[in-house]
Phi, psi and omega in degrees: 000140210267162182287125192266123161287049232253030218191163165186102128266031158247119126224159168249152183229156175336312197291358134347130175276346200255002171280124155273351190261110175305026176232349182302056182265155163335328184270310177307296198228051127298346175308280205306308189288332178287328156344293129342318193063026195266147181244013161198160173195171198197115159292117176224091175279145172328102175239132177236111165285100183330347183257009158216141198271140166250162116259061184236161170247157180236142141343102202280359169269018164211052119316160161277326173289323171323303187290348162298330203305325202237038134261135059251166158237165182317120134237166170202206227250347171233351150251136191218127200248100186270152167270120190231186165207159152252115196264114158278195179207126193250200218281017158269352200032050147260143150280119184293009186237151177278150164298332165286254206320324173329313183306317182306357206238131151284327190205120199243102154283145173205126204271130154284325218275351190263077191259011160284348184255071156340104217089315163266315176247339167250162168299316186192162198304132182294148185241351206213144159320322173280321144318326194281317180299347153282331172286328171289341205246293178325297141346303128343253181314324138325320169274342171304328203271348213268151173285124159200163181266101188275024183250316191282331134004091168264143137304105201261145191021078168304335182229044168257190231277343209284345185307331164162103198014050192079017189227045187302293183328327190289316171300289178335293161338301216271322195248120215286186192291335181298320201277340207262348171291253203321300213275335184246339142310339176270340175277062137255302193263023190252322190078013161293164193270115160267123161328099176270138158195092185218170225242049157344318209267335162307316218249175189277147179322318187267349177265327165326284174288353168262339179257018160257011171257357156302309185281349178282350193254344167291332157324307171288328160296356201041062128312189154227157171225155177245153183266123170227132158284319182066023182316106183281333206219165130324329187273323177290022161299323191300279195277004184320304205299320177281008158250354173274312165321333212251331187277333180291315172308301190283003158236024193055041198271149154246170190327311208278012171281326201246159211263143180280147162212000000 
């Protein structure tokens, strides 16, 4: 049975410091999930839980009580609106949420890919395509090595634009089938959820197909994938559903692809 696009465990709310739109709220986009016909959905606004220490600084708006704030959230009987957060990890590779709070989260994205923040998530500005695909892949195995409950556990936008000024295909390219074989065998057998999110229905045949060639081989692994949107606003909502479509169709998914919660 081909994979029911029944889902969005990415989205953001005001309470994000990088969401701008003051209509992204909880009630909006519960809408957007009835709307839609998704029956589940899962807030994961920006958290560095203060009670672990970095030295990189963090946004004093991804507290855990901020992210608390905008609780309870809407349900009803045919949707049910999970609470999550996106834990990043910076360039020490800690992971921002403390082991007392892993409980609190139904479901903890944790981005490798926000190699645009210099100073936080990297040590200093990535310079070259080739630096950045070491970086993507170390950063990986890193987070691979971490005790975490990898069934609630997603891996969020593995091929998006934060990857080195937008020249994500190029980076990607650079990193080979052996190495991307070693990295989705061990999340196949850790169980963690890789994301698909990438705007497929935007791009050109050929950039199209190298950055469908992570997931196809994560595939080949028995992986499972979640659908994210990383919605920041209302508007990027308007094309959400015909690009989860358009990524399910080009990677051939069934029902038995996707990953549960």
């Amino acid at each position: 049975m081909r994979y029911i696009a029944d889902h969005d465990f990415h989205i953001h709310s005001t309470v994000s410091p990088c969401c701008h739109d003051e209509n992204q709220t909880p009630e909006a986009i519960f809408e957007y999930a009835k709307k839609n016909g998704f029956n589940k959905i899962c807030l994961t606004n920006h958290l560095w839980d203060e009670s672990v220490k970095s030295e990189a600084e963090w946004h004093e708006k991804q507290r855990f009580d901020c992210l608390t704030s905008v609780l309870p959230l809407p349900q009803d009987e045919n949707v049910r609106f999970l609470f999550g957060c996106e834990a990043d990890m910076d360039y020490n590779y800690v992971v921002g949420v403390s082991e007392e709070r892993l409980s609190k989260f139904d479901f903890i994205v944790i981005p490798t890919t926000h190699m645009h923040l210099a100073g936080n998530t990297v040590r200093k500005k990535i310079e070259t395509p080739e630096e950045a695909s070491e970086i993507w892949v170390k950063r990986f195995e890193e987070l691979l090595k971490k005790d975490l409950p990898w069934k609630k556990i997603g891996i969020a936008h593995l091929t998006c634009g934060h990857i080195f000024k937008g020249r994500t295909p190029e980076v990607i390219r650079l990193i080979s089938d052996e190495i991307l074989y070693s990295l989705f065998e061990r999340c196949s057998k850790k169980g963690v959820g890789i994301e698909l999110n990438m705007k497929t229905i935007a791009l050109g045949a050929e950039d199209k197909e190298i950055l469908l060639r992570p997931y196809k081989i994560a595939k080949d692994c028995g992986c499972k994938f979640y659908l994210g949107s990383d919605s920041h606003k209302i508007a990027a909502f308007t094309d959400v559903k015909e690009n989860f479509e358009d990524i399910i169709t080009s990677l051939d998914l069934k029902e038995t692809d996707k990953f549960r919660l």
